[in-house]
N, C-alpha and C positions, 0 to 999 in steps of 0.2 A: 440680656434681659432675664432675672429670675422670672420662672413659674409659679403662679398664685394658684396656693391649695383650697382646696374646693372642703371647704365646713361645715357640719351641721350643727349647732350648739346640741347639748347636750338635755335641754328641755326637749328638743324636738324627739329624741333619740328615746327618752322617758315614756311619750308618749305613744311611739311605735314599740317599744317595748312591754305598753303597761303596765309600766311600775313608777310608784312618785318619784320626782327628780329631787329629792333628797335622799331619798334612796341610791341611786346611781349615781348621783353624786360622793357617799361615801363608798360607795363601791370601786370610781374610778381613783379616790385617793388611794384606797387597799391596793388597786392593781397599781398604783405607781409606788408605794413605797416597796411591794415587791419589786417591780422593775429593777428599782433605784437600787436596793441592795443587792440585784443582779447584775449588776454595772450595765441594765438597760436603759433607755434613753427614754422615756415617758412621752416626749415633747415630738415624735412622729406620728404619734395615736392620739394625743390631746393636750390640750392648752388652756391655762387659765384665762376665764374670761368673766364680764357681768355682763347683766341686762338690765333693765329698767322695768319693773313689776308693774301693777293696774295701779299704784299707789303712787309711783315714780322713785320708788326705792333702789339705790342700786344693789341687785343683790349679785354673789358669783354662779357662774355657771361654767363648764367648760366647751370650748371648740374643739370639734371631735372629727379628725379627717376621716377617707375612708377606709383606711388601715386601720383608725381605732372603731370605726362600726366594724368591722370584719372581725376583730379582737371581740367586743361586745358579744358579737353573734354567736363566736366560738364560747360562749361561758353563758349562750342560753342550751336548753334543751328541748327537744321534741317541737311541737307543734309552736312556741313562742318563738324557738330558733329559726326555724321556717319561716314565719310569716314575719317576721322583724328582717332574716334577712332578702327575703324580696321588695319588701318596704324599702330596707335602706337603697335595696341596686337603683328600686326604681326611681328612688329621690336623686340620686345620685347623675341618672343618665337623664333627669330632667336640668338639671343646672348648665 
């Protein structure tokens, strides 16, 4: 029996963040095509996904394990790095 990874989309991840999620959404393409031309593997930190907007739009978002919060966390600084990554433990140890 595979184990099912534990996600947070990537709006959620925006908002403990602070920053609009079109913003970290161009931010996690930038860290994957680094990866990718590092012969890293993108697809253990996040995954393409959509949602369904207030409108019923489907728009994309990514699914963000907790390898790619812990990645996030490491590319915030000082007091946002902090408080995003207690946010994420804590979401984390709530699922």
């Amino acid at each position: 029996m595979s184990k099912i990874e534990q996600v947070l989309t990537s709006i959620e991840v925006a908002q403990m963040v602070g920053k609009d999620h079109k913003y970290l959404m161009r931010d996690i393409r930038n860290y994957s095509t680094e990866m990718t031309g590092a012969e890293i593997s993108p697809v253990e930190f996040w995954t393409e996904s959509t949602y369904s907007d207030s409108k019923g739009q489907i728009r994309p978002c990514y699914s963000v394990t907790k390898k790619g919060c812990e990645f996030i966390a490491h590319k915030l600084t000082r007091k946002k790095g902090t408080v995003f990554t207690a946010r994420y433990i804590n979401r984390f140890h709530e699922m």
